[in-house]
C-alpha positions as a printed Julia matrix, in Angstrom:
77×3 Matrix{Float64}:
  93.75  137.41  114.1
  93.73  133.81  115.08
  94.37  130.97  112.13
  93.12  128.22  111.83
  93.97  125.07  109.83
  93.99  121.55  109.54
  97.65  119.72  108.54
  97.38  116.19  106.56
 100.49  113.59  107.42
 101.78  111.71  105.42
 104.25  109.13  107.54
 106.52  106.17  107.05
 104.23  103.02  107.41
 103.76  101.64  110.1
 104.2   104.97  112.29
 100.57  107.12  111.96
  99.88  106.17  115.64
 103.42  107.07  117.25
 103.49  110.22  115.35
 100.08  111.17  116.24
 100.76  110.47  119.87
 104.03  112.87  119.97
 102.28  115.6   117.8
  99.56  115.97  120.68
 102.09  117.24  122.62
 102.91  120.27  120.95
 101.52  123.41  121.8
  98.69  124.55  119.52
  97.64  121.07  118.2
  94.11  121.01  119.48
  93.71  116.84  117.47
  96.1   115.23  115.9
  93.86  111.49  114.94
  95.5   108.64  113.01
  93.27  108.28  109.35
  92.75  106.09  106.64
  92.97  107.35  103.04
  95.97  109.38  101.24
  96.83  110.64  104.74
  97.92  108.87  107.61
  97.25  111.93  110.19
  94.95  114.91  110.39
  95.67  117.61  112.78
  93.41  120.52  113.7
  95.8   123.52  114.77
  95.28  127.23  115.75
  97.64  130.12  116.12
  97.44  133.99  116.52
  98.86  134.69  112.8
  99.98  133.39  109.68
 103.3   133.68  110.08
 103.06  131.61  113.81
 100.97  129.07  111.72
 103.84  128.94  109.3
 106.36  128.9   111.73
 104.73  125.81  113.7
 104.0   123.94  110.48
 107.86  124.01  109.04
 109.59  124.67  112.5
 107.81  122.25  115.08
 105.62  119.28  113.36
 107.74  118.58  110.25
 111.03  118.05  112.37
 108.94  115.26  114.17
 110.04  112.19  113.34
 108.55  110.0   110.75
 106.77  112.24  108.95
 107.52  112.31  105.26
 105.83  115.32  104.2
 102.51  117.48  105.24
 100.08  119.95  103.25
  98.24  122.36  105.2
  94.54  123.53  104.68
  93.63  127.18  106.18
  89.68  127.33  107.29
  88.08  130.41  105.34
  86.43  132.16  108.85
C-alpha cells in the first residue's frame, strides 16, 4: 500500500533553499519548496509502506545537511 506524506523542515537560517535543492534529489521526494512560517521546507513524499516511509524520513532526509529537525504528516487516503 503506497504512503503518502508531507515532511516540514526546519533548517539552520539561511539554508531553506540549499537544502531544498539537495532534497529534490532523493528518490521519492516528488516537491521539496522553500516556505515561510514555522517551517522552512515542505516536502511531498511517497513510498510503498510505512516502514520505507520511515526508513526514508530518519535514514535519507534527516542526514542531509542543515536540517535541524523534521515532523512528518501521513495523508489519511
Amino acid at each position: 500500500m503506497a504512503v503518502k506524506a508531507y515532511v516540514f523542515v526546519v533548517t539552520k537560517p539561511g539554508t531553506s533553499l540549499e537544502v531544498a535543492k539537495e532534497i529534490r534529489k532523493i528518490k521519492g521526494i516528488y516537491s521539496a519548496d522553500p516556505i515561510y512560517g514555522r517551517f522552512d521546507v515542505v516536502l511531498t513524499i511517497e513510498t510503498d509502506s510505512p516502514e520505507s516511509l520511515t526508513k526514508l524520513v530518519y535514514e535519507v532526509i534527516e542526514k542531509v545537511p542543515n536540517i535541524l529537525r523534521t515532523e512528518t504528516s501521513i495523508v489519511l487516503q
